[in-house]
N, C-alpha and C positions, 0 to 999 in steps of 0.2 A: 483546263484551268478551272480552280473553284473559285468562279463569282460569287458567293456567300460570304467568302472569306476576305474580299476586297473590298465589300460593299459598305458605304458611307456610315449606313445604320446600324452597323454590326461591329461593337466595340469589345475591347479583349475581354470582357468580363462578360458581356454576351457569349463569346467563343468560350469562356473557360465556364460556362454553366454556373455562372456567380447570378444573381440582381443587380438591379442595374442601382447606382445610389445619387440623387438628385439629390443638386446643389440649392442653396438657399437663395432666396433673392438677393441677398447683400452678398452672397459668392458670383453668381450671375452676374452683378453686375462687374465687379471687380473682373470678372473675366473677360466682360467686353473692353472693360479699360485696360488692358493687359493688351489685348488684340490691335487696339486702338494705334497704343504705340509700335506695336510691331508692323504696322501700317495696313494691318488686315481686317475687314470689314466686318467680320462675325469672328468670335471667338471660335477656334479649333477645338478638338480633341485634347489637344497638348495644351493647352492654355486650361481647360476644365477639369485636367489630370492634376495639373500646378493647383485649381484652387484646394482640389482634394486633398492631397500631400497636405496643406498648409493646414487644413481643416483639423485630417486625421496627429498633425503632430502639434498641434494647440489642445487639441483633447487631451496627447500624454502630458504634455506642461503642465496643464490644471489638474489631471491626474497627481502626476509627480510632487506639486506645491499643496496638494490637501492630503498627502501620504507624508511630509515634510511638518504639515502644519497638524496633522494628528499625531504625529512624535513627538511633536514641540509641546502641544497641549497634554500631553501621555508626559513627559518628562516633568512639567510646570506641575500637573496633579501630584506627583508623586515626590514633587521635591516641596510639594504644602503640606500632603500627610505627614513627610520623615519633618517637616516642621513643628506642625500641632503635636506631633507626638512628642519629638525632644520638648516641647513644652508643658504639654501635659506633666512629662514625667521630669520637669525641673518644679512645676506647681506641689505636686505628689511628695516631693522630697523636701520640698520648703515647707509643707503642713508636716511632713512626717519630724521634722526639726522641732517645730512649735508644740509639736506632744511628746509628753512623756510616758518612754512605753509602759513606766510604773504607776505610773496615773497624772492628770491635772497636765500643764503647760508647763512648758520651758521656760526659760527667763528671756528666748525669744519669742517663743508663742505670746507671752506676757507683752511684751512690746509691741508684736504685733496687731496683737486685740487695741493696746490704746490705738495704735495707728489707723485701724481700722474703724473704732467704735469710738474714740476717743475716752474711756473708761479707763482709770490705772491699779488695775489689779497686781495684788501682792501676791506672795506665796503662800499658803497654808502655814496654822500655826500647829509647831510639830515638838515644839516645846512641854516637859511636864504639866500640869495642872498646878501646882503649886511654884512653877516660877509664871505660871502667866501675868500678863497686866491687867488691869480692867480691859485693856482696848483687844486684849488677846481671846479674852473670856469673852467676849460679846460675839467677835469674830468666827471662832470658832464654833459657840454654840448656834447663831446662826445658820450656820453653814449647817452645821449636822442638822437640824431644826428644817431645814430646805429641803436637804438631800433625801434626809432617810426618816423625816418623820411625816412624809406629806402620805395622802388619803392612800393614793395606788400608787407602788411602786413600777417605777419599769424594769424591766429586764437585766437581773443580776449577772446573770452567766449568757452564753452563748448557746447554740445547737451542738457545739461542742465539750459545754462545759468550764469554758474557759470567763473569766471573769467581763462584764462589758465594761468601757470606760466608764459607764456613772455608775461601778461599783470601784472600779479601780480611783476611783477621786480618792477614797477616805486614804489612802497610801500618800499622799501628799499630804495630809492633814495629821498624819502619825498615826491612825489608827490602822486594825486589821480589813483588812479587805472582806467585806461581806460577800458571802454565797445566798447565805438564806433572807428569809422577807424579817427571822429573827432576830440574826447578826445585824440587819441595818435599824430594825426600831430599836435594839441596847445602843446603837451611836447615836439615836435621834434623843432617847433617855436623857445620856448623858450631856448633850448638847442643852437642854430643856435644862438642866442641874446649873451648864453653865452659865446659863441668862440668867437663871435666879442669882445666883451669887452676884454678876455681875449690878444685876438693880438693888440688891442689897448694901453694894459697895457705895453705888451712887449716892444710894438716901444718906448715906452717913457722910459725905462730903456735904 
């Protein structure tokens, strides 16, 4: 008979060439209370197997609840981004409303700058020279006077050639859309021509 294999200290995971895995004090003790009521004076084998078991399947539970809880936070991340983005791209389409791709603002862009800035901008006056009013002439010469007659210009065209919105403004104003730094001082000229008229108009009221 192999005495080895019956003996008290020689537990299956000894026989099976495993480590041996010690319990914690707070399992320990748990196992004497276990033993307690089964009316045996020192916890067994089988009672120290029991705390194991319990040990090893409270690891997979908190295993399993932070694999649960990393999909739930994986799901939440991803259902913020597909949020910020639908917003983003209702922001994107609400400024794309307020301009116009031909130049200047919308008639909602216009509203929304008061609302914004409290300012109530009008449209450009896109009217001949000869039906303007005084308040047209000022308006307008102003603007050109701002736009295209100041010390440095910015940036008429793009890297590709294509006009930038503070050349594209004078299209809302009626005039030609400048390319060159030439094209924009003949609108800043004319702008200057209509301020004169315009304080000319005034003295004789």
């Amino acid at each position: 008979m192999d005495i080895e294999r019956f003996s008290p200290i020689s537990g299956p995971r000894k026989r099976a060439g495993k480590a041996s895995k010690h319990l914690s004090p707070r399992e320990k003790l748990a196992a004497k209370a276990r033993a307690k009521r089964a009316g045996r004076r020192y916890p067994n084998l089988v009672d120290n197997m029991r705390m194991a078991a319990k040990k090893k399947s409270a690891k997979k539970r908190t295993a399993k609840g932070r694999g649960r809880k990393s999909a739930s936070a994986r799901n939440k991340s991803a259902s913020a981004t597909k949020t910020t983005a639908r917003k983003t791209a209702r922001q994107h389409a609400g400024k794309a409303r307020e301009k116009d791709p031909r130049g200047g603002l919308t008639a909602a862009g216009r509203k929304a700058f008061a609302e914004k800035e409290g300012a109530h901008l009008k449209s450009g006056v896109t009217r001949k020279e000869s039906e303007m009013t005084p308040q047209d002439m000022r308006r307008k010469g102003s603007w050109a006077v701002r736009f295209y007659g100041r010390e440095k210009l910015p940036p008429l065209v793009d890297k590709n050639g294509r006009p930038t919105r503070h050349a594209l403004s004078a299209h809302a104003w009626g005039e030609p859309v400048p390319k060159t730094a030439v094209a924009a001082r003949r609108i800043a000229r004319k702008g200057e021509r209509l301020l004169q008229r315009y304080h000319r108009i005034k003295q004789r009221i």
